[in-house]
C-alpha positions as CSV (number, residue, x, y, z in Angstrom):
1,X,0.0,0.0,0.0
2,X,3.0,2.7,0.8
3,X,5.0,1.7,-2.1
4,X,1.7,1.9,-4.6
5,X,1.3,5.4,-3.1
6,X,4.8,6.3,-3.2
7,X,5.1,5.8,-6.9
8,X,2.1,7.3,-8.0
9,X,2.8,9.2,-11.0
10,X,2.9,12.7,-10.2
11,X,0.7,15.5,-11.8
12,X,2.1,18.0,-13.9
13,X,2.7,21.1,-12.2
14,X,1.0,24.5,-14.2
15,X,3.8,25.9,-16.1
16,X,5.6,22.8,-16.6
17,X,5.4,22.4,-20.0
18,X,1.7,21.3,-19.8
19,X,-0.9,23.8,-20.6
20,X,-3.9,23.6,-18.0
21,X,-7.4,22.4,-19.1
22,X,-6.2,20.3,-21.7
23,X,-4.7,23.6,-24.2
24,X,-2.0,23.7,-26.3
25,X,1.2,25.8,-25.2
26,X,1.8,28.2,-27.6
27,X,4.8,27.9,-29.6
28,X,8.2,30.4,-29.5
29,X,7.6,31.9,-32.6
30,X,3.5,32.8,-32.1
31,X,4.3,34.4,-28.4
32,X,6.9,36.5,-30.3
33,X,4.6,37.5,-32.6
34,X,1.7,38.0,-29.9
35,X,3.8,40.4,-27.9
36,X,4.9,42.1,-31.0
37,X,1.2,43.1,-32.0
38,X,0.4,43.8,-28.4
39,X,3.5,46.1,-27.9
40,X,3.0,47.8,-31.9
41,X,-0.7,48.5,-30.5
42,X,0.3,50.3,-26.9
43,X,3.2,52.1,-29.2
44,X,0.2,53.9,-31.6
45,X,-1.9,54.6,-28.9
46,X,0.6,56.6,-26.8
47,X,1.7,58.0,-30.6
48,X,-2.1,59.0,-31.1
49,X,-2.3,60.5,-27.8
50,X,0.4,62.6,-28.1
51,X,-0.9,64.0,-31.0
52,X,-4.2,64.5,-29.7
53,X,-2.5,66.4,-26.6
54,X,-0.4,69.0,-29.1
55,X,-3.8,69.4,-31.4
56,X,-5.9,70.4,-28.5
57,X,-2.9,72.8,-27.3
58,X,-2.3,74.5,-30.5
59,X,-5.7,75.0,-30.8
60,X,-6.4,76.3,-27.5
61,X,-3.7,78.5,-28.0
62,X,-4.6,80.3,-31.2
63,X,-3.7,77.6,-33.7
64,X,-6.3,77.9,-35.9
65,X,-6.2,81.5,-36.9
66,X,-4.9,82.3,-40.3
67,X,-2.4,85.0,-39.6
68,X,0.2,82.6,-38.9
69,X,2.9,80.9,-41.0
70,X,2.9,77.8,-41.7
71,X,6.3,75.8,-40.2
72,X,8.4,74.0,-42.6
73,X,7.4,70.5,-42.1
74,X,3.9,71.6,-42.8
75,X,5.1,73.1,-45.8
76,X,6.4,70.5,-47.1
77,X,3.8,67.9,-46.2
78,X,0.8,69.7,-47.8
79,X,3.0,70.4,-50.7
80,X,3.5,66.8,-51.8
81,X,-0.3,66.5,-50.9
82,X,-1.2,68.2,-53.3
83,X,1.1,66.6,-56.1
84,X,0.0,63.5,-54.8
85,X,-3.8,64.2,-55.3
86,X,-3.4,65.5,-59.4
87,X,-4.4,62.3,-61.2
88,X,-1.0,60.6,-63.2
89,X,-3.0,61.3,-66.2
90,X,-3.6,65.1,-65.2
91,X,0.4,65.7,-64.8
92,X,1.0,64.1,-68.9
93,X,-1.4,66.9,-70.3
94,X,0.1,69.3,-72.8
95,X,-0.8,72.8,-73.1
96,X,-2.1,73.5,-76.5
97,X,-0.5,77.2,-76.5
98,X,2.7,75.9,-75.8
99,X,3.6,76.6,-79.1
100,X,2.5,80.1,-79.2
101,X,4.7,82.6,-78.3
102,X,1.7,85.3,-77.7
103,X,-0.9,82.9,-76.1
104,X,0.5,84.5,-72.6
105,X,-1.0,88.1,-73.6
106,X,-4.4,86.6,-74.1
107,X,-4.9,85.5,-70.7
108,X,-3.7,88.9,-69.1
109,X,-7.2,90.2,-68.4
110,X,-8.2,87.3,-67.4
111,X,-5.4,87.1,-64.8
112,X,-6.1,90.5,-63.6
113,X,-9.5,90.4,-63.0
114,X,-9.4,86.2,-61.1
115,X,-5.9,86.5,-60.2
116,X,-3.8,89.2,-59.4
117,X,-6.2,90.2,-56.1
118,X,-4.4,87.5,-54.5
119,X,-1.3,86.4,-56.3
120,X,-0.8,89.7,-57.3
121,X,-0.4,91.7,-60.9
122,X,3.2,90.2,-60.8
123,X,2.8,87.0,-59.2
124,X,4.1,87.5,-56.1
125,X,1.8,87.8,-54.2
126,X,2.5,90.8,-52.3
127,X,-1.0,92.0,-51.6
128,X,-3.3,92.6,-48.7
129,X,-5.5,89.4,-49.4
130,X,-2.1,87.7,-50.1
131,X,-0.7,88.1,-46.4
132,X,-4.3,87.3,-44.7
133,X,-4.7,83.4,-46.0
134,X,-3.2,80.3,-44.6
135,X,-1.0,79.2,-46.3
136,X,0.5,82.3,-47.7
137,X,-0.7,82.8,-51.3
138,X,1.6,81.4,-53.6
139,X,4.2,83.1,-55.2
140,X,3.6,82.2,-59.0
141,X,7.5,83.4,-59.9
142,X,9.2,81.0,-57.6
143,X,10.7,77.5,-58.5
144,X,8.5,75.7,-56.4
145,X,5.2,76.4,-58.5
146,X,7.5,76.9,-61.9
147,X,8.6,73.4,-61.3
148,X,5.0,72.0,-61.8
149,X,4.4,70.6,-65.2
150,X,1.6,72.7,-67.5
151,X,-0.7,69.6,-66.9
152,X,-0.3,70.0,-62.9
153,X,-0.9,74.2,-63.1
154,X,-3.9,73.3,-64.9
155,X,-5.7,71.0,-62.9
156,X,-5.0,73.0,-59.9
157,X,-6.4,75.9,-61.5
158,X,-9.4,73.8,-63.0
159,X,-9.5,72.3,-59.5
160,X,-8.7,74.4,-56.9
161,X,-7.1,73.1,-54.0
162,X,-8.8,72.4,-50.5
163,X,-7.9,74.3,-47.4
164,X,-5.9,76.6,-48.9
165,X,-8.3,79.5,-50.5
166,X,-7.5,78.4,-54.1
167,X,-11.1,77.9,-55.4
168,X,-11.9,75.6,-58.8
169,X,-12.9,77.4,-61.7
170,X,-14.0,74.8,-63.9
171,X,-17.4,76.0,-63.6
172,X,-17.0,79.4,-64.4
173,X,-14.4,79.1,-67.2
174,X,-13.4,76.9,-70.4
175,X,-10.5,74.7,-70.2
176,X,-8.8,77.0,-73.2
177,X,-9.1,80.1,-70.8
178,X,-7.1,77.7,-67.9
179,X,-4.5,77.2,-70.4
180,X,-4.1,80.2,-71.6
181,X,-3.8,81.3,-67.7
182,X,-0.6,78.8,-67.9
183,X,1.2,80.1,-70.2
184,X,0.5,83.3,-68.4
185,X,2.0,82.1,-65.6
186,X,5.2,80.7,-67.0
187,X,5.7,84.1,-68.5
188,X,5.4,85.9,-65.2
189,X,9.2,85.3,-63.4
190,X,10.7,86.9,-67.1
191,X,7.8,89.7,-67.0
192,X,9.5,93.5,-67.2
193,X,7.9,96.6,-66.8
194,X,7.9,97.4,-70.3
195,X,5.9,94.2,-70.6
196,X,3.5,95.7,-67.6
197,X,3.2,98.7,-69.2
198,X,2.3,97.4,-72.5
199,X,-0.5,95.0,-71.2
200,X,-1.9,97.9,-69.5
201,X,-2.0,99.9,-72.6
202,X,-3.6,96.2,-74.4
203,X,-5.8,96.5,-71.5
204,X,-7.1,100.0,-72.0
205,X,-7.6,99.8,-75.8
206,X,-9.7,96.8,-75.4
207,X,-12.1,98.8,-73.2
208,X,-15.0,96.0,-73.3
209,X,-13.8,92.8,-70.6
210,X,-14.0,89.0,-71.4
211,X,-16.0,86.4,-71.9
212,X,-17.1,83.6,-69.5
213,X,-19.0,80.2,-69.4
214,X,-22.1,81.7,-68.1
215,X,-21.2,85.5,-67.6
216,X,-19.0,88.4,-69.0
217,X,-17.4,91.3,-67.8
218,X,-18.0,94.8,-68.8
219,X,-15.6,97.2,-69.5
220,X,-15.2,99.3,-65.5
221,X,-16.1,102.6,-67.1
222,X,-19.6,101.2,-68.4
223,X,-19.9,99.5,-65.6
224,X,-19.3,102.6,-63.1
225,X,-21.4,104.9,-65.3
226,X,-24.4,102.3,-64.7
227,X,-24.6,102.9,-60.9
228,X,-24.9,106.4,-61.2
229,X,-27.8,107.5,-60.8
């Protein structure tokens, strides 16, 4: 009786290599991979919670109002946003003035009266409008919008782009006035004064505006003589 009880095979201890309730142990390589997951999810929620904690500061401190400037990350970020949003196909288009040496002068009253209130008659954008948007306005002359291709100015200008004050115009204009507003604006870094002048004079001559899907614009002397009464 003492030696049956003496050499009664023992039960497995918990942790012994047996799982309890009749489980399976998980194996090395799936425990590794459980407290991977389990680690990469505490790691994003602390991420997304520190986040959260600098949005709600910013905001509470001002960070919403518009007469800021945008840091240089941001910058960057919503500017390869944006290339990232035009459509492959968008970016291959050709400008059908390309070719024509004079298209630019066509689109010069246009520009002036859908333009140059924010980007300025030169392009850069030194206006009061200009300084009151965030983002800044553009600065049409500088690299960093010259280095678009004509097919990326044009669907920006066709499209607008969100959050940044640039509205689409693709309702109110043809797609020949949107290029002819591209070749504009790869004339404007070599535009001289002379070139100003001239336009101005174009301008004046002219005396009746242009044309638009859907409306026109009267000449500004008609136009003033009509509201006096």
């Amino acid at each position: 009786m003492t030696d049956r009880v003496w050499n009664a095979p023992q039960q497995p201890r918990f942790g012994a290599g047996v799982a309890p309730l009749g489980g399976c142990r998980a194996r090395p390589g799936e425990e590794e991979a459980v407290r991977f997951f389990r680690d990469a999810v505490i790691t994003l929620a602390t991420l997304a919670l520190v986040v959260w904690l600098i949005a709600v500061a910013r905001v509470r401190s001002g960070g919403l109002s518009a007469d800021g400037q945008p840091g240089r990350i941001e910058q960057v970020v919503a500017r390869n946003l944006v290339r990232l949003s035009i459509p492959a196909s968008a970016k291959r288009m050709e400008n059908p003035f390309r070719t024509d040496p004079e298209a630019w002068r066509t689109a010069a009253a246009h520009y002036e009266d859908h333009c140059a209130a924010c980007h300025g008659p030169d392009g850069r954008a030194q206006t009061v409008l200009a300084s009151a948007f965030y983002p800044k306005v553009s600065d049409l002359t500088q690299p960093v919008v010259q280095r678009l291709t004509d097919g990326e100015l044009f669907y920006i200008i066709q499209n607008g782009v969100r959050w940044t004050g640039m509205p689409a115009w693709r309702l109110q204009h043809s797609e020949e006035d949107s290029w002819r507003l591209v070749t504009f604006v790869r004339k404007l870094p070599t535009l001289t004064e002379k070139d100003f002048d001239s336009l101005k004079h174009m301008s004046e001559r002219a005396g009746a505006g242009h044309h638009h899907r859907g409306h026109e614009h009267p000449d500004r002397e008609s136009a003033s003589g009509s509201d006096d009464h």
